[in-house]
N, CA, C and O of each residue as an XYZ file, in Angstrom:
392
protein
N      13.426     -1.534      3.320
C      14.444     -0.564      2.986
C      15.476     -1.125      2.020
O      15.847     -0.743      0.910
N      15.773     -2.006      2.680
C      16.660     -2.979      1.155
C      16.011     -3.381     -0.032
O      14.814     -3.474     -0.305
N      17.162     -3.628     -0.765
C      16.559     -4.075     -2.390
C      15.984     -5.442     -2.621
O      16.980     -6.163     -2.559
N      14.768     -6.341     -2.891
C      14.688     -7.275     -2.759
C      13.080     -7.521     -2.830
O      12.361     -6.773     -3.492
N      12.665     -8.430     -2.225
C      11.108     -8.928     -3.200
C      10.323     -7.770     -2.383
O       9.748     -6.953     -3.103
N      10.180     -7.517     -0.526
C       9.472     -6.737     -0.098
C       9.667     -5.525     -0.854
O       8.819     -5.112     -1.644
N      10.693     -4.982     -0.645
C      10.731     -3.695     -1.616
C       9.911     -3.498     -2.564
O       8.993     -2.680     -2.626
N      10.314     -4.399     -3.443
C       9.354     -4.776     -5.042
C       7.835     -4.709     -4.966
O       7.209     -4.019     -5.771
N       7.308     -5.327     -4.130
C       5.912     -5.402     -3.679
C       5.606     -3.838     -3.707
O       4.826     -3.341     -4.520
N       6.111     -3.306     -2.999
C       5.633     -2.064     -2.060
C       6.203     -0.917     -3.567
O       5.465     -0.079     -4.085
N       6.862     -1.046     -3.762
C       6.844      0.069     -5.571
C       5.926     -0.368     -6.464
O       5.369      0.427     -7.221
N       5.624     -1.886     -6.477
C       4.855     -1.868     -7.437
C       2.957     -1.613     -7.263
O       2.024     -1.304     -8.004
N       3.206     -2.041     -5.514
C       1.155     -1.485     -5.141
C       1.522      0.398     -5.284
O       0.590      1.190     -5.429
N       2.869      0.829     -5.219
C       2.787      2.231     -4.989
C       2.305      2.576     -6.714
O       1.353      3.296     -7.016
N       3.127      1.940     -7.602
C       2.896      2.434     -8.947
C       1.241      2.059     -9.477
O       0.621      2.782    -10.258
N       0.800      1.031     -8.992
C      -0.560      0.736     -8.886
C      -1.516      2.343     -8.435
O      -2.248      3.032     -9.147
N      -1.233      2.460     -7.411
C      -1.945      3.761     -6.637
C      -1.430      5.279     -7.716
O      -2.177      6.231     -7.937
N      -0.437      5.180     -8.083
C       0.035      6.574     -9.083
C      -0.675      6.483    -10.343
O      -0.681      7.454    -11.101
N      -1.419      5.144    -10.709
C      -2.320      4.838    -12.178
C      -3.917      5.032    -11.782
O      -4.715      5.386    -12.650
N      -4.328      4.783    -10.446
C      -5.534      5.236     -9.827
C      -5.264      6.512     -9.982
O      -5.931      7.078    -10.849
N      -4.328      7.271     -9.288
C      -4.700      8.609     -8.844
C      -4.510      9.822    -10.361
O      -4.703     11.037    -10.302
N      -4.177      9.192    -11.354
C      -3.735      9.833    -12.398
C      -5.175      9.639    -13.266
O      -5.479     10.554    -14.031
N      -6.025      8.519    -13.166
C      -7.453      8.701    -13.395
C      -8.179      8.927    -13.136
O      -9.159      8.745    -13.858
N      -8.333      9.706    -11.476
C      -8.956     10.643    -10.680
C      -8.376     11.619    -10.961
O      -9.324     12.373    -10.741
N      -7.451     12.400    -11.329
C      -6.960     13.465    -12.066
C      -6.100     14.270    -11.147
O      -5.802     15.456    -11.290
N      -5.724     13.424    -10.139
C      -4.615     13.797     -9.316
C      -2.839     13.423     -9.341
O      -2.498     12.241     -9.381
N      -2.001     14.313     -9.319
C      -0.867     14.251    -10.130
C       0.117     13.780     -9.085
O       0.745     14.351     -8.193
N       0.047     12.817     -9.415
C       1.568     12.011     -8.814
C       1.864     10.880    -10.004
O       1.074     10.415    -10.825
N       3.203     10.617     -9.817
C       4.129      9.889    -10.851
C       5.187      9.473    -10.444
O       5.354      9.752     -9.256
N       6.200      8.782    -11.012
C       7.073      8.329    -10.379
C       8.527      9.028     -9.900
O       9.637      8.497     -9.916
N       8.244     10.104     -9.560
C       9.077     11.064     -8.694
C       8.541     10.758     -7.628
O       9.317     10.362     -6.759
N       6.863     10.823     -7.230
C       6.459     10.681     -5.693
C       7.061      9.290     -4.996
O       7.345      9.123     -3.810
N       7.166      8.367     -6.075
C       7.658      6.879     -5.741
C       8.738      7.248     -4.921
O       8.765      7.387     -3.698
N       9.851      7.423     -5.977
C      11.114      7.684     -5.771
C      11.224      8.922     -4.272
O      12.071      8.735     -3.398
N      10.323     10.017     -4.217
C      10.614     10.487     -2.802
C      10.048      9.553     -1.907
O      10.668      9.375     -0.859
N       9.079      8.963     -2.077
C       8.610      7.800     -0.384
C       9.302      7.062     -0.355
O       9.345      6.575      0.775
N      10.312      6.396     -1.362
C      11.674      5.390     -1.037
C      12.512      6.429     -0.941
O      13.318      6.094     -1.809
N      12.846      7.278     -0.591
C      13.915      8.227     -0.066
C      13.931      8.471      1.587
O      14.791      8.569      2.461
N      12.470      8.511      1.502
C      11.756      8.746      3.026
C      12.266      7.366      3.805
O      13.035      7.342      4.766
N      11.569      6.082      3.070
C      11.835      4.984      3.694
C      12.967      4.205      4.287
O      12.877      3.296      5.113
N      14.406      4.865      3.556
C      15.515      4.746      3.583
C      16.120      5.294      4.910
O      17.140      4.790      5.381
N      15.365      6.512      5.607
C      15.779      7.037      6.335
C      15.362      6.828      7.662
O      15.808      7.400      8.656
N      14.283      5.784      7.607
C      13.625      5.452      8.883
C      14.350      4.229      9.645
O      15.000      3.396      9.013
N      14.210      4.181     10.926
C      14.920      3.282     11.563
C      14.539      1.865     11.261
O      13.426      1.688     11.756
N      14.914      0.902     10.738
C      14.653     -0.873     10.338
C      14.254     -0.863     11.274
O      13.040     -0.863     11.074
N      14.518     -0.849     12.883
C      13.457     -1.431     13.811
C      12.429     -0.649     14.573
O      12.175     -0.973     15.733
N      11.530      0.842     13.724
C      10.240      1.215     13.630
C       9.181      0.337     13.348
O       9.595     -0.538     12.588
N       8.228      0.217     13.573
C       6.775      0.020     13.135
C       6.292      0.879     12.538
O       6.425      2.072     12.810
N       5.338      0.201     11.180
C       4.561      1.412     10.965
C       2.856      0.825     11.276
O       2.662     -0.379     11.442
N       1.701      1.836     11.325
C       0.601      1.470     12.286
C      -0.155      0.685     12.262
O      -0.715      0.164     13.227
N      -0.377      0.346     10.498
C      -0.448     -0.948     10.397
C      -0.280     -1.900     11.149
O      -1.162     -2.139     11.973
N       0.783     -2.644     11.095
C       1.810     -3.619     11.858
C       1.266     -3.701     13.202
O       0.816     -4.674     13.806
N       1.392     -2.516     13.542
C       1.336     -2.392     15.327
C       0.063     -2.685     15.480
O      -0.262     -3.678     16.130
N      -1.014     -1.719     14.806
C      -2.209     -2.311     14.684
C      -2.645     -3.852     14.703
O      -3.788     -4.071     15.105
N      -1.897     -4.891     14.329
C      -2.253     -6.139     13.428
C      -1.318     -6.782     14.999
O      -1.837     -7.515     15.841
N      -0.085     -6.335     15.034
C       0.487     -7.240     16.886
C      -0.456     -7.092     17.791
O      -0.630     -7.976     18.630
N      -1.217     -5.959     17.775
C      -2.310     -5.334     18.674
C      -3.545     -6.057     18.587
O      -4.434     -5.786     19.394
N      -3.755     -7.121     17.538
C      -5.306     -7.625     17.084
C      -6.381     -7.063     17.105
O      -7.454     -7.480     17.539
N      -5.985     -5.549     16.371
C      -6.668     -4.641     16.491
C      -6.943     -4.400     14.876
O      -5.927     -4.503     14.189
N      -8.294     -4.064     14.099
C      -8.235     -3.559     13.197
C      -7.717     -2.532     12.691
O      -7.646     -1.529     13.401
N      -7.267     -2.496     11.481
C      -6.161     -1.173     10.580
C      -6.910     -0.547      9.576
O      -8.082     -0.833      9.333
N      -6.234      0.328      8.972
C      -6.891      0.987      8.547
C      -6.707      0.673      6.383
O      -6.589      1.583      5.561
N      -6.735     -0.365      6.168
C      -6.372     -1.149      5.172
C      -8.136     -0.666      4.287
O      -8.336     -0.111      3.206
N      -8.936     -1.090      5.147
C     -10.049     -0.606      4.014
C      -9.786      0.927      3.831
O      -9.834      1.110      2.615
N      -9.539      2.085      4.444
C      -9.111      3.298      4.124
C      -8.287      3.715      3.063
O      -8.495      4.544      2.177
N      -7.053      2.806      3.368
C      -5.624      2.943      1.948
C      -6.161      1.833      1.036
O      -6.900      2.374      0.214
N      -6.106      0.607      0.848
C      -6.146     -0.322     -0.059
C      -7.950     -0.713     -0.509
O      -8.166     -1.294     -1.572
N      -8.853     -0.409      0.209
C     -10.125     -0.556      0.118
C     -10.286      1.107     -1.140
O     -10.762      1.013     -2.271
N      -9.919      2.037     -0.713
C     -10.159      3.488     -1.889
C      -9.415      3.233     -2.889
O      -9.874      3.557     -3.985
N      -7.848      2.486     -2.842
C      -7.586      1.809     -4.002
C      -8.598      0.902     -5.422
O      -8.677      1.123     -6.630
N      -9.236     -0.152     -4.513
C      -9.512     -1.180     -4.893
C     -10.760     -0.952     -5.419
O     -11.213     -1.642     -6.332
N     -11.510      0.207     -4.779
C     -12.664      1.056     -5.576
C     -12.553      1.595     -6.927
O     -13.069      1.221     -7.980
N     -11.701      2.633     -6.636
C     -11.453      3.471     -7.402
C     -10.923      2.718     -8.653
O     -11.104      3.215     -9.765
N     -10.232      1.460     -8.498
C      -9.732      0.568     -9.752
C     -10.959      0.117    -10.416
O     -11.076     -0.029    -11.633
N     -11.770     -0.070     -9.627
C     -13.367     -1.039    -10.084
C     -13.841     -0.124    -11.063
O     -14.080     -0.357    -12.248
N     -13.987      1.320    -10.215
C     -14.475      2.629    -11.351
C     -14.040      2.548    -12.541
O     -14.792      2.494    -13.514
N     -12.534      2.525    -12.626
C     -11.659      2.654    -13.673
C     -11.478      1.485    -14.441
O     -11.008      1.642    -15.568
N     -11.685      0.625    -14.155
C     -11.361     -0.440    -14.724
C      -9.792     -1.297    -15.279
O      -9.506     -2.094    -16.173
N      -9.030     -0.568    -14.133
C      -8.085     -0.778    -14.004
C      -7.463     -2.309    -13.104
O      -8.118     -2.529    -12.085
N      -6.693     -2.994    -13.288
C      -6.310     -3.623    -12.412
C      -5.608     -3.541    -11.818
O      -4.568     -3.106    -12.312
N      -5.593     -3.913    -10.164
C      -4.609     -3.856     -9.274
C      -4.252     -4.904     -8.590
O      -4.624     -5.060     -7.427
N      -3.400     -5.854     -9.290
C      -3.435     -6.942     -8.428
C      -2.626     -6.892     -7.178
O      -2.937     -7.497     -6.152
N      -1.653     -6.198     -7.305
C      -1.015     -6.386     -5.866
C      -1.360     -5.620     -4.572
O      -1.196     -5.984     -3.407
N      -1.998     -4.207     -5.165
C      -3.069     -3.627     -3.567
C      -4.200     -5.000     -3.460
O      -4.557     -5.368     -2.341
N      -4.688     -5.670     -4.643
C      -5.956     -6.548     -3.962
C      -5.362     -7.477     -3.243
O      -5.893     -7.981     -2.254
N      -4.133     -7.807     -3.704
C      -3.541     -9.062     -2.703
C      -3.356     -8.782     -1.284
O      -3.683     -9.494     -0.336
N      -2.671     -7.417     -1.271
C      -2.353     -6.938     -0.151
C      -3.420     -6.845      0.595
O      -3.475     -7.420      1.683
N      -4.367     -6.146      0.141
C      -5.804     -6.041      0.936
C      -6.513     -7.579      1.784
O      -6.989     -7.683      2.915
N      -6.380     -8.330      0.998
C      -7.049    -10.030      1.125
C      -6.195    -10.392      2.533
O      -6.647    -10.930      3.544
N      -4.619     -9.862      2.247
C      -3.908    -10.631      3.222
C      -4.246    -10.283      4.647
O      -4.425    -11.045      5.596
N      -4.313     -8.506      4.575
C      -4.305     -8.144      5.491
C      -5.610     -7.780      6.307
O      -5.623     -7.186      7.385
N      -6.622     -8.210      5.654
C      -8.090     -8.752      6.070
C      -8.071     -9.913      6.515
O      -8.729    -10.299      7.482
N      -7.126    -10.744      5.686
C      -7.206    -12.480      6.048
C      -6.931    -12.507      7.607
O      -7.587    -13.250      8.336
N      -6.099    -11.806      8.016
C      -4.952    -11.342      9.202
C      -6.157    -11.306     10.112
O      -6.453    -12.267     10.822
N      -6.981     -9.963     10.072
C      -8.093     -9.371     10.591
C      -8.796    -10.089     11.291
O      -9.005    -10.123     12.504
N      -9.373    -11.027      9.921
C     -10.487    -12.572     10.647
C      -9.647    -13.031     11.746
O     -10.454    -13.373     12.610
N      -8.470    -13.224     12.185
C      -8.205    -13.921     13.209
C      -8.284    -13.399     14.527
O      -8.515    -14.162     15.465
N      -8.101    -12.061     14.717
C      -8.380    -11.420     15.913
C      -9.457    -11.771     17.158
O      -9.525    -11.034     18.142
């Protein structure tokens, strides 16, 4: 919710996903950004989101769903995404340990 490197991460895999979905021919841009950091602002700092809970849980998430259709759809396109692939690696890396 604050300004700072997590933040940064998370606008920039979002602006990643608005360059996928704009070459699948689906219209989002950086207004949608700007409303999910509006959203995010308003949620309580000490929520989980299912991810997370998923991952305290040593339970698999749903990361190939969001960042795996990313990481496709970039391959199609030939786009790069480095920070959904990072994100993806990490949170697979996570996975293996369960």
């Amino acid at each position: 919710q604050k300004e700072g490197a997590a933040r940064d991460i998370a606008v920039s895999a979002m602006r990643e996903a608005v360059e996928i979905a704009g070459r699948e021919g689906i219209a989002l841009d950086e207004k949608d950004i700007a409303r999910a950091m509006e959203v995010m602002v308003t949620l309580s700092p000490e929520g989980k989101c299912s991810m997370l809970q998923d991952i305290e849980a040593c339970r698999d998430t749903e990361v190939a769903i969001f960042g795996g259709t990313i990481l496709t759809l970039a391959e199609k396109h030939e786009v790069p995404v480095p920070v959904n692939a990072m994100l993806v690696k990490i949170i697979r890396a996570k996975e293996e340990t369960f």
